[in-house]
N, C-alpha and C positions, 0 to 999 in steps of 0.2 A: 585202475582207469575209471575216471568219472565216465557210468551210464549215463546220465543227462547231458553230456556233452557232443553233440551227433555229430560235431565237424571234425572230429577224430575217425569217422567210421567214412568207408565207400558209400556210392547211390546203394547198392543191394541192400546195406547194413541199412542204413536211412531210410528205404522203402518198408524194410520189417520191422522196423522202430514204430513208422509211424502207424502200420496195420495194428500191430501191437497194442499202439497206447487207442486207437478206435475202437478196437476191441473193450478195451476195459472202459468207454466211458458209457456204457448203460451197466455192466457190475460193483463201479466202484463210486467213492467220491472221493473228495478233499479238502482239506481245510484252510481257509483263506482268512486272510489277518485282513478286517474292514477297519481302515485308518480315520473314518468319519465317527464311531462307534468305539473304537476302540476294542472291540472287540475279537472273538475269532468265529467263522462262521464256516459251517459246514455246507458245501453245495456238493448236490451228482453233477459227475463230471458232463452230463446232458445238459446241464442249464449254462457251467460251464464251454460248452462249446457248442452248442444249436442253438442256444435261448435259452431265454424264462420259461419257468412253467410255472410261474403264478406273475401275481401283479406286484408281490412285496419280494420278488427275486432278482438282483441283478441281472442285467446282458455285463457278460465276461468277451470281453473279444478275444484273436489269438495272440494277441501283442502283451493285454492284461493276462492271459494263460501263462502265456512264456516267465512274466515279472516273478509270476505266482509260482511258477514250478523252481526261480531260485532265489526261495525264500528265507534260505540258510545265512542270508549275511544278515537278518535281521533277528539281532541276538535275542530279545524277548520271546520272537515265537520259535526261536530255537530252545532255549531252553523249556519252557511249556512243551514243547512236543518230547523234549530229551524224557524229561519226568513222567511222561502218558505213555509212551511206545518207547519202550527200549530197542527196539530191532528198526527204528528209522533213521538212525547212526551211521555213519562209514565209517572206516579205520580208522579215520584222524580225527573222529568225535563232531565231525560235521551233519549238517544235514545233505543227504543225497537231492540230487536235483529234483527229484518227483517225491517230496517229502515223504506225505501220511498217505496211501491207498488203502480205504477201509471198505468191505462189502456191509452188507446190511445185517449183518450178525454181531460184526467185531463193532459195526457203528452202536450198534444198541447196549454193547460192551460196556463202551465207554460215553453213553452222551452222557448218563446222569454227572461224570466226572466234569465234564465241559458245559454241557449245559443248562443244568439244574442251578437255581438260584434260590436264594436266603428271601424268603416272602417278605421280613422283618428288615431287613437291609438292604434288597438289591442286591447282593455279592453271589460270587460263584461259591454254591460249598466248595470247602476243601476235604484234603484227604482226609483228614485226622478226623473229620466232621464222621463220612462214612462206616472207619474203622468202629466209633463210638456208637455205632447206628446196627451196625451188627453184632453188638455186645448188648446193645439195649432190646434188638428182638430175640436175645436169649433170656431176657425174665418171664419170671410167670405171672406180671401182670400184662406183659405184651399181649396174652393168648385175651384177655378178658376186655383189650381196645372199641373191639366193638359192641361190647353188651355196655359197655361204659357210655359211649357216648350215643346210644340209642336210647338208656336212661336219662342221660340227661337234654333227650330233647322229649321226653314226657314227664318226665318231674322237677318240681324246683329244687329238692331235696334230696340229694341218693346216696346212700350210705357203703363204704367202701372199706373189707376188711382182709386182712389180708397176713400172712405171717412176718416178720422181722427179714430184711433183705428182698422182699420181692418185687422191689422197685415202686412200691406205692410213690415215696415222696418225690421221687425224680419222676417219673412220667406222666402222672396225674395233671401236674399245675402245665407241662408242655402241651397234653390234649387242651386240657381248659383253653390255653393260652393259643392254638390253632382255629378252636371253637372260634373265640373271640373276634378273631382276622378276621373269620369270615363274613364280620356282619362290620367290618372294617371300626373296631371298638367302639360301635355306636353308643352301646350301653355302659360304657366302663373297661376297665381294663380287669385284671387279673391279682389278686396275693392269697397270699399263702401262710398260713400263721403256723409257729412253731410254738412248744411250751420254754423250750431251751435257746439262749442267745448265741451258742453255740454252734448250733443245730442249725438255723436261721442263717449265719452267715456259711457255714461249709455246703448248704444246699443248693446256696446262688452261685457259689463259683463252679459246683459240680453242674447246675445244671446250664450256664451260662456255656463252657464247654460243649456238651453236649448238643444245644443249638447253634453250634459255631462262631459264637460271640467272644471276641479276644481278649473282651475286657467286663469286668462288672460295673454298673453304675449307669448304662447305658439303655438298652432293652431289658436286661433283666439287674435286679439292683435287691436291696436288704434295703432295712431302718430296723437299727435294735439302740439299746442305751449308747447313748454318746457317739451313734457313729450312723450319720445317713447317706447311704451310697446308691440314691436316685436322685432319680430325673424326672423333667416333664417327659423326656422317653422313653421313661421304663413301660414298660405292657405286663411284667413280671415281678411283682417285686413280693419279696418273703421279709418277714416280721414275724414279733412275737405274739401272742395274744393281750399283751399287756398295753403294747404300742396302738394295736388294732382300736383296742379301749378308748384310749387318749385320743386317735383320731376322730372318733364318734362326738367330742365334744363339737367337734367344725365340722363334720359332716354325721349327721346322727343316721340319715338314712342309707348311709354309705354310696351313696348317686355315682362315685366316680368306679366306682367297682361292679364287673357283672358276674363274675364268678368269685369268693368267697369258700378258700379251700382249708377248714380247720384241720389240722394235722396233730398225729398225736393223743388224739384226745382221753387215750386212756393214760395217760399221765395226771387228768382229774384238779388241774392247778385252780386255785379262785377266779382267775381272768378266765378260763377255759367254760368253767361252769354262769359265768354271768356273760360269755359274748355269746353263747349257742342260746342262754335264756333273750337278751336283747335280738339276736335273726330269728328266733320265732316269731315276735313284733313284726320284723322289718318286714318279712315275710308277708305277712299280711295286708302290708303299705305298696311292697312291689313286687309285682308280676314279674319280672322282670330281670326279677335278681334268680342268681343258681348259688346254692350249698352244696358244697360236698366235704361232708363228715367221714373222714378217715381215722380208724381206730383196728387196735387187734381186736380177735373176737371176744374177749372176753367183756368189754364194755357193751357189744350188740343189742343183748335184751334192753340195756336201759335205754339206750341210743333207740332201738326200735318200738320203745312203749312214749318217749319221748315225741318222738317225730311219726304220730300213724300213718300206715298205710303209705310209705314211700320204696322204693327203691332198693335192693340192698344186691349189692357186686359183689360176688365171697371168690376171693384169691385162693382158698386153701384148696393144696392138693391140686392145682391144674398143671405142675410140673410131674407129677404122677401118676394120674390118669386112675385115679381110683374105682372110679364110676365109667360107663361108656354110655353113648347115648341110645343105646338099645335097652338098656337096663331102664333108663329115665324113662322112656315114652309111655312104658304101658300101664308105670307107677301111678304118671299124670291122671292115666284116663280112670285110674280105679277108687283110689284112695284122696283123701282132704287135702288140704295146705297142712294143713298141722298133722296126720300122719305122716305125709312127704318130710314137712321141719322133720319129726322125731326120727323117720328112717334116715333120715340126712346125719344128724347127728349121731346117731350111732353110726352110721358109714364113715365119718369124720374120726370117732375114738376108733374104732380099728384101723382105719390108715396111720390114725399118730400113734398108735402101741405099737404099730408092724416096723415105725420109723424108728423108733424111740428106745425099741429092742435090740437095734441097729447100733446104740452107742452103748460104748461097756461103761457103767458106772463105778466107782473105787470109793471108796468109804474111807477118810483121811482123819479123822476125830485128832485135835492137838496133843501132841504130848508133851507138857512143858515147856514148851518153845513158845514165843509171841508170837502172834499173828505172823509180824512181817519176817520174821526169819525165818519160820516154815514155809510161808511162800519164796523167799529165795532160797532156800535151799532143793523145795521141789520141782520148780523152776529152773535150775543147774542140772540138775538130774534129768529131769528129761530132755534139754536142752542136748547135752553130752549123748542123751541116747542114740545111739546109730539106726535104730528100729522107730524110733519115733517121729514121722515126716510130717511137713503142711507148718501152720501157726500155732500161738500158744494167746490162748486168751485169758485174764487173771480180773476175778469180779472182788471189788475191796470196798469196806465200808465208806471210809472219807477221801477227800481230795488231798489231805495229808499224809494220807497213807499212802496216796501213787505215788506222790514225789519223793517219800523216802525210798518204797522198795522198788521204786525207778532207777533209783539213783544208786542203790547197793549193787540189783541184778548189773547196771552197767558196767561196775566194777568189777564184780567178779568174773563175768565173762572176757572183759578185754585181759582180765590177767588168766585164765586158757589157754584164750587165744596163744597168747605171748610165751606160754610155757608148750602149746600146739595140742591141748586136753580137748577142746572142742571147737568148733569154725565157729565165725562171726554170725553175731544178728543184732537186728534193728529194735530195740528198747522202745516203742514207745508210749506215752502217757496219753489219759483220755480222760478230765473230769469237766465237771460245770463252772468253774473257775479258769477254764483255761483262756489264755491270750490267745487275741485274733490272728487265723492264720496257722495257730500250731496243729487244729486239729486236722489240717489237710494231710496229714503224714499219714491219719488212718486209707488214703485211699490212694500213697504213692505205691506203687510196683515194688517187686520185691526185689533189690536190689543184690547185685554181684560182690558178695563179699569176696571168698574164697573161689580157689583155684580150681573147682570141679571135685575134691576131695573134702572141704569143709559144708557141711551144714551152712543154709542161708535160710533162712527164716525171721518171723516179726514177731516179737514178743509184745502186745498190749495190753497192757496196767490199765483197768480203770476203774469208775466206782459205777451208783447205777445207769447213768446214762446212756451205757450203752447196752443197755437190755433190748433196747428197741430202737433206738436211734443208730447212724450210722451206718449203713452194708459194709460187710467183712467178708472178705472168701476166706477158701483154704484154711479155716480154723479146723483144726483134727484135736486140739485139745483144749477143754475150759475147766480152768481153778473157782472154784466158787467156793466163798466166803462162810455164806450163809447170814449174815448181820450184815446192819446196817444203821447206821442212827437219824431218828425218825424228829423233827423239827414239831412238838407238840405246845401250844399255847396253852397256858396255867390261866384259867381264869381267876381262880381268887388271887395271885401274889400279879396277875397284869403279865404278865411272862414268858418267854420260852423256853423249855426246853429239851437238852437232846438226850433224848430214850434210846438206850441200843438196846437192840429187839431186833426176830427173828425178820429175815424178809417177808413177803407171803408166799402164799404155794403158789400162785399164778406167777409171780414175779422167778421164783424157781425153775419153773417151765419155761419161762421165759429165756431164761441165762443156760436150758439145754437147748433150746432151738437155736441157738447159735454155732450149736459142734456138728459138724457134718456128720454125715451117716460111717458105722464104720470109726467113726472116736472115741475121745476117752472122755467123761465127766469125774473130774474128783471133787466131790464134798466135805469141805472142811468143817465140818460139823456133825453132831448126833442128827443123823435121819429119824430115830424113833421119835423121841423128845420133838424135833421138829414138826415130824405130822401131829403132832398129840398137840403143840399148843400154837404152831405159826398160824396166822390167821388165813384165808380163804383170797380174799381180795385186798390189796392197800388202800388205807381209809382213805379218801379224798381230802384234799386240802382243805376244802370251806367246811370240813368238820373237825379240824384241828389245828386253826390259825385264826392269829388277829384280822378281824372285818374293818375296823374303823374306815383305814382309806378305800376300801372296796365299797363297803355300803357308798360311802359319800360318792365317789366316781357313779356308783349307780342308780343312785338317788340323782346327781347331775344329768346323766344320759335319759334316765325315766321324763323326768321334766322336759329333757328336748325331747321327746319323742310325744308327749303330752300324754301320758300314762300314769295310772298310779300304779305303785309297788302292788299292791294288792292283786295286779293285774298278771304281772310278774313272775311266771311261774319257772324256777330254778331245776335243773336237772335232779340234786338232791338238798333237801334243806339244810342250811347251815345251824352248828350247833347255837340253840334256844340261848343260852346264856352268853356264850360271844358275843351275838347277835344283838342280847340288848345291853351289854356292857361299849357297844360300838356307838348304838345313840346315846346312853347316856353322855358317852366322851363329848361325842357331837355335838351336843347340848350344852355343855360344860366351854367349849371351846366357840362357842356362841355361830355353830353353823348354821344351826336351826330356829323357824320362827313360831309362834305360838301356835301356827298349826304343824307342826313336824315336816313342812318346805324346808328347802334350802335357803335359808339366808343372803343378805347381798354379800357377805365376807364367807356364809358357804359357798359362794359361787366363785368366788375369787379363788379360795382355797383347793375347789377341785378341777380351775385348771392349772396345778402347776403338777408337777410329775415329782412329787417328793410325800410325805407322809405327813399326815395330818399335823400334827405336832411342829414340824420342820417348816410347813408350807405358813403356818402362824406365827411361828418366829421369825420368816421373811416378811412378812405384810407386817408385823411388829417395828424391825428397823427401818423400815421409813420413816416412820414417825420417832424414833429416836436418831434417824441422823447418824447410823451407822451398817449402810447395807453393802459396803464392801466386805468389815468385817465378818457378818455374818453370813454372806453368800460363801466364801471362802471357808470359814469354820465347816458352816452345814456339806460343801464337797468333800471336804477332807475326814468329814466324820465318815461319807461311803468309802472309806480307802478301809480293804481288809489288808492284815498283813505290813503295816505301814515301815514298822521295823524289822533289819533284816541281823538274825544273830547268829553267823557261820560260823559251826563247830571248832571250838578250840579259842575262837575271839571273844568270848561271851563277856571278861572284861573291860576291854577297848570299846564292845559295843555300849556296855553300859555307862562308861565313864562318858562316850559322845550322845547319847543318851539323856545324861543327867545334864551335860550344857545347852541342851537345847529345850529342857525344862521351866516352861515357866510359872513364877511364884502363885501370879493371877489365878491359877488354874488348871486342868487340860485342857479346855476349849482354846484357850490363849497359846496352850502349847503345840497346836495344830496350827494356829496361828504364825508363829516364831516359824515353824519348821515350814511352811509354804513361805514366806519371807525371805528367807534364806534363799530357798531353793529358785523364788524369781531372782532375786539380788543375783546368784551367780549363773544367770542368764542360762535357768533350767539345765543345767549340765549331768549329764547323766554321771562324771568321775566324781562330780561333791559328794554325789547320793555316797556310791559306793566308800567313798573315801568317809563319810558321816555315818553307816549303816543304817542307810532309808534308803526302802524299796522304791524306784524310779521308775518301773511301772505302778506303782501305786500316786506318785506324784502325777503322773501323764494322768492317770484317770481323774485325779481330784480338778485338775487345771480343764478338764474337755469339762466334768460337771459343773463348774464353775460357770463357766463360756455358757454350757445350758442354762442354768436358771439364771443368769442376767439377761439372756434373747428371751424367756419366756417374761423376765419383767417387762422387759421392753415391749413384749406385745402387746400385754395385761398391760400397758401404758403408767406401771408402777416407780415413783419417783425411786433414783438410785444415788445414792448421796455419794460425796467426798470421800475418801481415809478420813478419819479425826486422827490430827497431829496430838492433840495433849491426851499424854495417854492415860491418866485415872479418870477424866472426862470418858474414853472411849473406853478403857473397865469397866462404867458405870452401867453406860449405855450397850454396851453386850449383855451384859447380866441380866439389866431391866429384859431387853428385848428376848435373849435365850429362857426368863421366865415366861415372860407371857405364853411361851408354847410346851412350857416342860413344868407346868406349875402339878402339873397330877404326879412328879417325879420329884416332891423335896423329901429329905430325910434329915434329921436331926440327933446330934451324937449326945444320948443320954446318959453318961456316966464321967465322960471325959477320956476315957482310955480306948475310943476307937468304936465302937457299936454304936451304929446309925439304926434309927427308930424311923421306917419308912412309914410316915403318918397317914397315908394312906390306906394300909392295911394289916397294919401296927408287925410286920414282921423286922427280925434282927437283922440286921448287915455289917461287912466290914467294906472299908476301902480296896482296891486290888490293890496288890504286890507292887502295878507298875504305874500306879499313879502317884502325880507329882505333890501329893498333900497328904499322904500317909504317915509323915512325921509331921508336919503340921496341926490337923488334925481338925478344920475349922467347927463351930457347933452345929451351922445349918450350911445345906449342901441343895444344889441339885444336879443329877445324875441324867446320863443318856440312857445307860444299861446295865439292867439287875440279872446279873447271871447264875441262877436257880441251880445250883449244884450241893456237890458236898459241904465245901465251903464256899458260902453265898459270898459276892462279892457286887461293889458298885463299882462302875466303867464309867470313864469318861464324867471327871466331877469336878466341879467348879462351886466355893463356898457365895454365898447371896446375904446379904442383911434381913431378916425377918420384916421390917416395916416395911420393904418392898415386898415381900408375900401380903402382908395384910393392905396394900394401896394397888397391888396389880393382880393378885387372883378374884376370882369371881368372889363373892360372898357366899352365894350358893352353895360353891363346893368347899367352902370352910365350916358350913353349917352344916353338909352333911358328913363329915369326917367321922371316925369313931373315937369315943371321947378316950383322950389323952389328954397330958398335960400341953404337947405341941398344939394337940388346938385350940386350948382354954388362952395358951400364950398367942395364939393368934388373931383368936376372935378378939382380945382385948385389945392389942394391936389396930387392929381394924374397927371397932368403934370410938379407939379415940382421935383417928387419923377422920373418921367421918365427922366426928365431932366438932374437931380443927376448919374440915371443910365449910360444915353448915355453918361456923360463923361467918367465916369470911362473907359466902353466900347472901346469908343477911347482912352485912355491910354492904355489900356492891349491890343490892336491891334496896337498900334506902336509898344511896346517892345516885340511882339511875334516874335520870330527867325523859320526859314524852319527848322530847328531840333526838334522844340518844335511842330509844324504841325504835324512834320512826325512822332512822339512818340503819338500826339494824335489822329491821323489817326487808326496807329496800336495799340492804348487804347481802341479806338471803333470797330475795327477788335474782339480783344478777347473778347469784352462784347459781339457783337454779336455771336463768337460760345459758350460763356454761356449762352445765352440764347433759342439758339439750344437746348443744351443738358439739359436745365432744370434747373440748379445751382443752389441753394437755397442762397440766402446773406441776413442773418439777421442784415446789418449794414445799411444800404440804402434803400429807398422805390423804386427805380429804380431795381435793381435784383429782387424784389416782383411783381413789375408788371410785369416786363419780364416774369417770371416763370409763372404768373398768366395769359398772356395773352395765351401761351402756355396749359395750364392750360385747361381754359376753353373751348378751342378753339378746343381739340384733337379729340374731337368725335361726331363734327359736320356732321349733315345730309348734307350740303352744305360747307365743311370744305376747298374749295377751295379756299377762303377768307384767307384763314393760309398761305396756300403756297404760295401765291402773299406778302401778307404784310412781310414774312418773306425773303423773295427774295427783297424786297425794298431795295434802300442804304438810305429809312430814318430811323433812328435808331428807336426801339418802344417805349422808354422813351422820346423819340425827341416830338412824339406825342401825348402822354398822359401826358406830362410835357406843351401842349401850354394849356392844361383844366385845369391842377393844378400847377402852376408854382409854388409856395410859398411853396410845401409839401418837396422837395430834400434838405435836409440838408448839401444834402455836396457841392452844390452850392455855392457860395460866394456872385453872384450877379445875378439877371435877369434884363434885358434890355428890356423894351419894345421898339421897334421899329416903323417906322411911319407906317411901314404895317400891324400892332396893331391895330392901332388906326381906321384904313379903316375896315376891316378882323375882328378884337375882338377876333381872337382867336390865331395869330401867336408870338410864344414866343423865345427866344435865349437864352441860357444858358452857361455861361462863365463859 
């Protein structure tokens, strides 16, 4: 029988009904569905039934009481209350007529549920919001919240360090991002830079959940390569360091940003080490701005000699409790800062030896078996163990290597399974290569294989990214490697290559902080041998990589900041010989001006997001009239992987292969193959049915889409297809030399060894290029791959008289003498020879009418290029526009109004770096001041 029903009951029953519910209304309240508001609101049943007791509280009468107490037919706040109070149900899953009665214990219970709101959205958190909210104040960066943001309301700068999983990356950029509210984003919003693109995107969905956000793109959002998922309303958004970069060209002082959260930074990348050197600058321009430098501790000393006297948060060991604070106080009052550092430090190595002690380590040295089959076999093995609980973590050199013994471990487990040898688990992969989205599996739940009887666990494969990126629970066991191969640039052959060599010891330590206390570490390798020669620290990047497009991008940012390099000081200095084999390119490739500035065609070149070389053979095809082609080639050259050869098909694959070869080239056969694959309207079965990778296709078609928006910004003319195609052979070649002219090689014997005249070493063609029986005399190449047997990638043959009419002269005069350059320089003096005649014919037949019409031709180019004029017929209006362009919103923009005030024309100048690009030229003359200078041109 419905209580709430009184006309069921006697006067007696109805008189104690109603003592009853007087009684309860100075104990209780309830909650009321306001239809103006939409909301649900909580009143004591005293305001309910005497009054208000304020001015912003309803009068409820008893007629709106009654409404109120049968509130059950109103399905929306029946169900909301069904899911808050399970006990305010009847039998038949209704609401009782006196719905929700809460005193002020069970209200306090439950208001955060009802009526706590999302400060960034307006919304009521939800449930799931909370559950993640009790998980997040079990980290042991939680306990360090407030020393966090008390630092950073006294220092610009605070340095934040902390072990692997301790929630650095997830709750740092949320404080920052609550900071920010509070001063309602006056000064900027919030990002977050990652070294890994990876990493960058699984941070925003993690931590976009965590704030209650249903979706990315929104309040909190990414920007990494080919994929921008904000908004004008992100408050959050995570990036790479690289990206960070590139937006400094349009905002050098980073104005939209107030917090500035580098992440990672012992990862040591070239972007990493040149954006903390540019916020030291910034630093100095704005008050205003907040840093915060997260790094493990092993980067701290330099992080801390870098950045004096700031801040420093240390995460280690507050889920421990090593120290108390009886022990700290009287340290303080006795001893220095640097006694305190060193007793700290030693407090810190006895906590991690008493941890560390805690895992049993296994000494696994190879025995004949490869790599990948001892790890699946050991992997099986303790898999199948009944004693062996939690996850299995497995550290492997390449990104090649996960996907095989990814792919074997999943085999042999599901066949087990199936014979009933050990329960089911979750295989999954984790490298720097991986597609968007796959890495979310590192942080799905362990899922319900087996029936209570089988083993359920996660097996992850991966290489080193996840030494420190990603939180892992529950790992009880880590397979470690020991090797790894190290990306080293060859300065004398121009090169990379890959050195497999030990990890370092830090990086060691590293990959045991990840096994919980109480597990097993196996090393697959000599431990002696190891300590005796792996190195201490991993070398940094900018000491063992190509600088060319890094200087340039920082060469371009210095000038907007109005700084010279010299000012510039670098975390650590990049290697002395990279470094200037980087300007002489730059030089070579006409970036730079007689004082070592950026040039108008270096300026052009360092905004586009491609590689010095790449970003010249785009500003090339404008003026040859062919920049579909080559925007197209140049994506398809980032596709790794492009063909796909599944074991057992390796025929089939090559026979479709070989038809999709063309004669022209490989550039052309990059070509053919994106062709194809629009013609049958991007269908992911062509791929597979052709064996080409279809995400490799997706990526080439989004880079594509990118560098034609970035011409379009750069207001760079984009031409037609060329239907006649040895007309558009021609004009590929021309335009693919002018950027890869430091990459020809020449076959000196005839039977296949190419003489790389640049630095006279041997080469062969590769296996899988389309002119290795061909065999043409002069080539030039993308990539020289420094191994056993050297091989040229990616090769397309060129006629020599376009080397000696479109490379600089300069750099044919400083070649080492061979016969290829004796063949070229004579090439090139007689192609000049040819020119000065012409030269002087066309200056005897020039009339003073014909001066003074081209006087006042270059008058009206120059006020179009004042006012900006877009000319998609000529590459000359593009630069104009372009140099204007980039030049508007320079922190030192004083450079604009001098060069624009020049009477030398800006195409005068940017035509002596790329002479051979202006189509509507007839002739260039090189001159004898050419040949001194290498860089003064005339254009007839």
């Amino acid at each position: 029988m419905d209580p709430g029903n009184t006309e069921n009951f006697g006067p007696e029953v109805q008189k104690q009904e109603k003592d009853d519910k007087a009684k309860a209304i100075s104990e209780f309240g309830v909650y009321v569905w306001n239809s103006r508001q939409s909301v649900i609101d909580f009143l004591p049943l005293s305001t309910l039934i005497g009054g208000s007791t304020s001015k912003n509280s309803p009068v409820i009468t008893d007629d709106e009481f009654t409404e109120a107490a049968r509130i059950q037919e109103q399905e929306d706040l029946n169900d909301f209350l069904l899911s808050s109070n399970d006990d305010v149900s009847g039998e038949d899953g209704h609401l009782d007529s006196f719905p929700v009665l809460l005193n002020d214990e069970e209200f306090q219970s439950h208001e955060n549920d009802v009526l706590d709101l999302n400060p960034f959205d307006g919304l009521p958190y939800s449930t799931n919001y909370y559950q993640l909210l009790k998980e997040r104040k079990t980290l042991p960066v939680w306990q360090a919240k407030d020393d966090f943001v008390i630092a950073v309301e006294e220092s610009s700068v605070v340095l934040v360090t902390g072990k692997a999983g301790s929630g650095k990356s997830t709750q740092i950029p949320q404080w920052c991002t609550q900071l920010a509210k509070e001063t309602d984003f006056s000064f900027g919003t919030v990002v977050c830079t990652q070294p890994v693109t990876t990493a960058a995107m699984s941070l925003a969905v993690q931590v976009a959940q965590e704030m209650d956000f249903t979706s990315v793109g929104t309040e909190v959002g990414y920007k990494v390569h080919q994929q921008d998922c904000a908004s004008e309303d992100t408050v959050l958004k995570f990036t790479t360091d690289e990206i960070l970069l590139r937006e400094m060209s349009d905002d050098p002082l980073l104005q939209k940003y107030s917090f500035v959260i580098i992440d990672e930074i012992q990862e040591r990348s070239v972007s990493t080490d040149i954006l903390l050197a540019l916020l030291k600058i910034i630093l100095n321009l704005r008050e205003d701005l907040k840093v915060i430098l997260v790094s493990l501790i092993q980067e701290m000393p330099t992080l801390e000699e870098f950045f004096e006297g700031v801040p420093i948060v240390d995460l280690h060991f507050l889920d421990e409790g090593a120290a108390s604070d009886e022990d700290k106080a009287p340290e303080k009052s006795e001893e220095d800062e640097n006694q305190i550092s060193e007793r700290e430090r030693s407090r810190r190595e006895v906590a991690e030896k008493k941890r560390t002690d805690q895992i049993e380590v296994v000494h696994l040295p190879l025995q004949g078996q490869t790599l990948i089959e001892e790890i699946t076999s050991l992997v099986l093995n303790l898999h199948s163990d009944q004693d062996v609980d939690g996850d299995i973590l497995v550290f492997l050199p390449t990104a090649a290597d996960v996907e095989e013994t990814c792919d074997r471990i999943a085999r042999e487990i599901a066949m087990k399974t199936l014979r009933g040898d050990a329960g089911e688990a979750a295989v999954i992969r984790l490298h720097r290569c991986l597609a968007y989205g796959a890495q979310q599996a590192v942080y799905d739940k362990k899922a319900n294989f087996g029936d209570g009887e089988l083993i359920n666990r996660r097996i992850v494969v991966c290489d080193d990214i996840a030494e420190s990126c990603f939180s892992m629970e529950n790992i009880t066991v880590v397979i470690d490697t020991g090797v790894k191969y190290e990306k080293v640039f060859n300065t004398r052959f121009r090169t990379y290559s890959n050195i497999k060599q030990y990890i370092s010891q830090s990086s060691a330590s590293l990959r045991m902080d990840r096994c919980q206390a109480g597990g097993k570490l196996y090393k697959l390798y000599d431990h002696v041998h190891f300590e005796e020669t792996a190195p201490e620290q991993s070398i940094p990047e900018i000491k063992r990589f190509e600088l060319t497009t890094e200087v340039l991008l920082m060469k371009r940012l210095l000038q907007r900041l109005n700084v010279s390099l010299t000012q510039c000081q670098l975390l650590e200095a990049p290697d002395p010989e990279a470094y200037m084999l980087a300007l002489e390119e730059l030089d070579y490739h006409g970036a730079l001006d007689e004082n070592g500035n950026l040039s108008d065609l270096g300026m052009v070149m360092s905004e586009m997001p491609l590689s010095l070389a790449e970003a010249k053979v785009v500003i090339a095809s404008c003026g040859e009239g062919c920049t579909q082609e080559i925007v197209t080639i140049i994506a398809m050259q980032k596709c790794s992987e492009l063909f796909v050869v599944p074991p057992g098909l390796e025929s089939k694959a090559a026979v479709c292969r070989r038809s999709m070869t063309h004669k022209a080239g490989d550039h052309f056969t990059f070509l053919n193959i994106f062709y194809r694959f629009a013609r049958h309207k991007r269908s992911e079965s062509w791929c597979n049915a052709n064996y080409v990778s279809y995400d490799a296709l997706k990526m080439a078609d989004k880079k594509r889409s990118e560098i034609l928006e970035v011409m379009e910004i750069l207001e760079l003319p984009v031409s037609e297809p060329v239907i006649e195609p040895q007309l558009m052979e021609t004009s590929v070649k021309k335009a693919l030399l002018a950027g890869y002219f430091m990459q020809i090689a020449r076959d000196t014997d005839g039977c296949g060894n190419y003489h790389i005249i640049r630095d006279k070493h041997i080469s062969r063609l590769h296996p899988d290029c389309g002119l290795v029986n061909s065999r043409p005399e002069w080539v030039i190449y993308n990539k020289f791959e420094l191994t056993e047997n050297s091989y040229l990638s990616t090769v397309s043959p060129v006629d020599p008289e376009w080397i000696a009419e479109i490379v600089p002269h300069s750099y044919l005069t400083n070649l080492p003498t061979n016969e290829a350059k004796d063949t070229l320089l004579h090439l090139a003096e007689r192609y000049r020879g040819n020119a000065g005649s012409i030269e002087d014919e066309e200056q005897n037949n020039f009339k003073p009418n014909e001066i003074r019409k081209s006087i006042n031709k270059q008058d009206s180019k120059k006020a179009k290029h004042k006012q900006q004029v877009q000319s998609s017929s000529a590459l000359k209006t593009g630069l104009e526009i372009n140099r204007a362009h980039v030049d508007s919103n320079d922190v030192g923009s004083e450079r604009v109004d001098d060069a624009l005030s020049d009477d030398t024309d800006v195409l005068t100048q940017a035509v002596r770096d790329v002479t051979y690009v202006y189509n509507q030229a007839s002739t260039y003359v090189r001159t004898s001041e050419y040949a001194s200078e290498g860089s003064q041109c005339n254009v007839q």
